[in-house]
C-alpha positions, 0 to 999 in steps of 0.5 A: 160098140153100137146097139145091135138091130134085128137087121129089116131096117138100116139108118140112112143117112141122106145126102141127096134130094128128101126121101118121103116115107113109103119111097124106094131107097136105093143103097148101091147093091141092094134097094130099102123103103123108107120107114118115114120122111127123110129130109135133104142132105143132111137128113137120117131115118130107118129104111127097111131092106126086109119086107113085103110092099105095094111098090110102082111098077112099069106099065108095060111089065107082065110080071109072074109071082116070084119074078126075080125084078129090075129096079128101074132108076130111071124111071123109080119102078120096077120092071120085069126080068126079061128088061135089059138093066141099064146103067144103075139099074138094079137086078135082083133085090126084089122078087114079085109075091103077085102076078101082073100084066101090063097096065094091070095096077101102077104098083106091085107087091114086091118081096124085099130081097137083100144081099143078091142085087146086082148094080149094073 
């Protein structure tokens, strides 16, 4: 059997495009912050799925603190929750631990929230 962890952070294995450290991850129901630089296809590395982050917002969002927030996938930033989640958008992965308005800051510090997104 393998070696249990303390569960705020997952091995990822990436099949995609290199992930570079600090970057949202998203892992189908729920969203992860890449602990360091994962190389393309082949590549694997810690993502955390618990945490607090400075993370890319849409300008336009006027984000309240505590805010249940909408990753974006589109555009790889969060959006508040009166957006209308688009097709591989996820809802509820994050909550907002600050306040924002619009063109406030092009990041938000942002509560990781696992095990309560939804995929649209």
């Amino acid at each position: 059997m393998g070696e249990l962890k303390a569960g705020n952070s997952v091995t990822y294995e990436n099949a995609g495009a290199a992930i570079s450290k600090g970057a949202v991850v998203e892992l189908k129901h729920t969203l992860g912050v890449a602990l360091e630089d994962i190389a393309a296809t082949t590549g694997s590395g810690e993502v955390a799925v618990e945490g607090v982050f400075d993370l890319p917002k849409v300008d336009t969002a006027v984000i309240v603190n505590g805010e249940k927030l909408v990753w974006d996938t589109s555009v790889g930033k969060f959006d508040d929750s009166s957006a209308t989640p688009a097709t591989g958008d996820i809802t509820g992965a994050a909550i907002a631990v600050e306040a924002l308005g619009a063109t406030t800051s092009a990041n938000i510090r942002v509560k990781l929230t696992p095990g309560n997104a939804t995929l649209t």
